[in-house]
N, C-alpha and C positions, 0 to 999 in steps of 0.2 A: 675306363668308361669313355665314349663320344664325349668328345668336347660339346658337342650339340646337348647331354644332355647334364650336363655339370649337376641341373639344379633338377634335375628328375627324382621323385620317390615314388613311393606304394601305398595306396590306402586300400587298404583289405584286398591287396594284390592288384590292384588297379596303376597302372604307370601314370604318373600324372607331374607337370611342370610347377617347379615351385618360382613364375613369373607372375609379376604385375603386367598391367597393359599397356605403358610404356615401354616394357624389357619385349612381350610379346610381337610388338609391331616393331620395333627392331630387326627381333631374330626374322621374322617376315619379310621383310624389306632385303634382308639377309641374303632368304630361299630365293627372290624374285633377279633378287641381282647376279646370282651363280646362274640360275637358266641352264642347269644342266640335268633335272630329270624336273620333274611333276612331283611338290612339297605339299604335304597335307597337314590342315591344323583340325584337331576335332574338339571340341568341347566335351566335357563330362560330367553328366548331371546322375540323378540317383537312378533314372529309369534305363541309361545305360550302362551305370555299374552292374544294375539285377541283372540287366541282358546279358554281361560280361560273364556273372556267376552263373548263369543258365546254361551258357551255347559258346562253349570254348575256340569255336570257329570266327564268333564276333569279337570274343577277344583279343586274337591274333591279332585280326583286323584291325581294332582298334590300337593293338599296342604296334603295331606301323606308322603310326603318326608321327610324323617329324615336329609336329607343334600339339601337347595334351591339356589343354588351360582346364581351369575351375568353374563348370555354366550353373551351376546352384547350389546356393546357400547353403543345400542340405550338404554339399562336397567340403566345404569351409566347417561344418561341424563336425564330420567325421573324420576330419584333417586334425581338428583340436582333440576329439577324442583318442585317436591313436598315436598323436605325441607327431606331428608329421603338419604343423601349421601354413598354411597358404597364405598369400599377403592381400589377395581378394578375388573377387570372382571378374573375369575374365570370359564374358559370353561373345559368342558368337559376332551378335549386334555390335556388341561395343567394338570389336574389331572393326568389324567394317565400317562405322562410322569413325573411326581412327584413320583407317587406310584409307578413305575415299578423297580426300584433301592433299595426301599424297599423289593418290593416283593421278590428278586434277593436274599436280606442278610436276611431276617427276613423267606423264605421258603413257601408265601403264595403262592396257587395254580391257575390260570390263565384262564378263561376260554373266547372264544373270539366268537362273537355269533353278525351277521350281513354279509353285501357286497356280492358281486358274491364271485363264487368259487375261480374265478383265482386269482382275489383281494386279498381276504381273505389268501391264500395259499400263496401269494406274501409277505404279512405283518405279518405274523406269523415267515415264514424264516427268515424277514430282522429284527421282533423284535428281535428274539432269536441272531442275530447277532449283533444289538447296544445295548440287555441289557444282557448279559451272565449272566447266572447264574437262569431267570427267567425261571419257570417251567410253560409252557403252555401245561394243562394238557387234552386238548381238544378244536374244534373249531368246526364250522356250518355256512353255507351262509344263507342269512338275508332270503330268498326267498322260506318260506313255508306256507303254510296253516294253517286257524286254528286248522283244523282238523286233522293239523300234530301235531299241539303243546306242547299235550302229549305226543310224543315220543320225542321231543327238549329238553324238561323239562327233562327227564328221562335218555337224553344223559348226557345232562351238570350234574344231579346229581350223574349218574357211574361216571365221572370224579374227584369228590371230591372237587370238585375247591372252592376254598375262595373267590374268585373275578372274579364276572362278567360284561366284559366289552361288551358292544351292541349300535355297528354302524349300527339302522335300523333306519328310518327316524320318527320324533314325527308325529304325534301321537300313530303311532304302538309301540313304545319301550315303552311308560307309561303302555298303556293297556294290553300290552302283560307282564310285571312285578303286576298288580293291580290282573291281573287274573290267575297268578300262584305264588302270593304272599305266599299262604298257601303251592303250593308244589315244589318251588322253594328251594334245602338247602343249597345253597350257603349263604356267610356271609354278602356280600355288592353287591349290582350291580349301574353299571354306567353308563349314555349313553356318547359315546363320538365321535358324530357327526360320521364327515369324518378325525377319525383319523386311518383308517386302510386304505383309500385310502393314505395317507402322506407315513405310516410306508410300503405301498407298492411301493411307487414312481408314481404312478398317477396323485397326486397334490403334489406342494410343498405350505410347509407353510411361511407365509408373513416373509422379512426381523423382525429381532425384534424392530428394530428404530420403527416401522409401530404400532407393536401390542402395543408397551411402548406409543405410538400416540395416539393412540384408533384409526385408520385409515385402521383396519385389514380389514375393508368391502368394500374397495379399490381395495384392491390385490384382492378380491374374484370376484370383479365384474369382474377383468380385466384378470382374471382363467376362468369365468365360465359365460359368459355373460349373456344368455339367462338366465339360471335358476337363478342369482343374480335379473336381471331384473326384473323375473315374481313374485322374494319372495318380493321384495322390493313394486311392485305393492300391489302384495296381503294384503303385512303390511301399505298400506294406511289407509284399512279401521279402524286400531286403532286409528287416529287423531279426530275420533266423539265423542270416550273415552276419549280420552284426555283433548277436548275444556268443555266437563260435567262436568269432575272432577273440571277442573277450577274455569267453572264457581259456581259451586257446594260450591268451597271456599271461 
């Protein structure tokens, strides 16, 4: 096995890293510092496992990742239930607000790539104001075409940027990384949810007592009802996954 994946397993055939977010911005700092292809970290929650067990094409995808952390809770239970324990969840956010203090001292360049305009324009200000020093070296609203994509791609590489962070929703942020994998020349890219709604003030994120809980799907529901609701439905259909694999053992 890659030494890269020493601490890699499988939950219901899913590839997933068995790191904390210490070990994770490590290995990060790792990719940024070799600067010899375009490193991807994806996060794995339950709505892209089911995507996973759907559309074998996304799976690929996704098992290309050079970084596969834990983005919820539901991934930490299913990790206990098939004997395969993670040491905590590992989202998107948390990353980037790990790496951004970095970026700040070590001089990596920022590129921020997702959300409406005003969003985006809101969380770009307010990073640059809670992490000084970080150089965000360009920005784009999530909201283009494919047939813009080549000029997106061609923004963010004028820019020079070492890290790409992309609030567009899964499954566009895999595919849209899978298919300018070659001409993408940034050094890492990330997705990281709705953390540019946070860094804008649109949502806030859960007390921490909540997320130390694993109870953060709590506070989301009770932010965002309907759309919690509709994901929470839609990730029913993994429970036919689930009762297989069982019975399977």
């Amino acid at each position: 096995m890659n030494e890269s994946y020493a601490e890699r397993v499988e939950i219901m055939g899913c590839p997933i890293d068995r790191v904390s977010l210490p070990t994770a911005v490590e290995r990060i700092e790792g990719f940024i510092a070799a600067a010899d292809r375009l490193y991807q970290a994806i996060g794995i929650n339950l709505d892209q496992l089911l995507k996973m067990k759907q559309d074998p094409e996304f799976a690929r995808i996704v098992s290309r990742g050079d970084l596969l952390t834990a983005d919820g809770q539901s991934i930490l239970w299913l990790g206990r239930i098939f004997k395969q324990p993670l040491p905590e969840r590992v989202p998107g956010v948390d990353i980037m607000c790990a790496l951004l203090p970095r970026a700040a001292e070590k001089g990596y360049r920022v590129f921020m790539l997702g959300t409406r305009r005003e969003i985006l324009s809101a969380a770009v200000a307010n990073l640059q104001m809670q992490y000084p020093g970080v150089r965000v070296c360009g920005s784009h609203h999530g909201f283009f075409s494919r047939d813009e994509e080549p000029a997106v791609v061609e923004e963010i590489n004028r820019s020079r940027a070492d890290i790409l962070f992309i609030a567009i929703s899964s499954p566009k942020k895999e595919l849209f990384v899978d298919r300018n994998r070659e001409g993408l020349k940034v050094r890492f890219a990330l997705g990281v949810g709705g953390a540019f709604d946070i860094l804008a003030g649109v949502t806030a994120r859960s007390p921490l007592w909540m997320q130390r809980s694993g109870v953060e799907w709590v506070w989301r529901i009770i932010q965002e009802p309907r759309r919690m609701i509709r994901r929470l439905w839609i990730s029913r259909g993994i429970l036919p996954y689930v009762f297989r694999e069982l019975r399977n053992r």
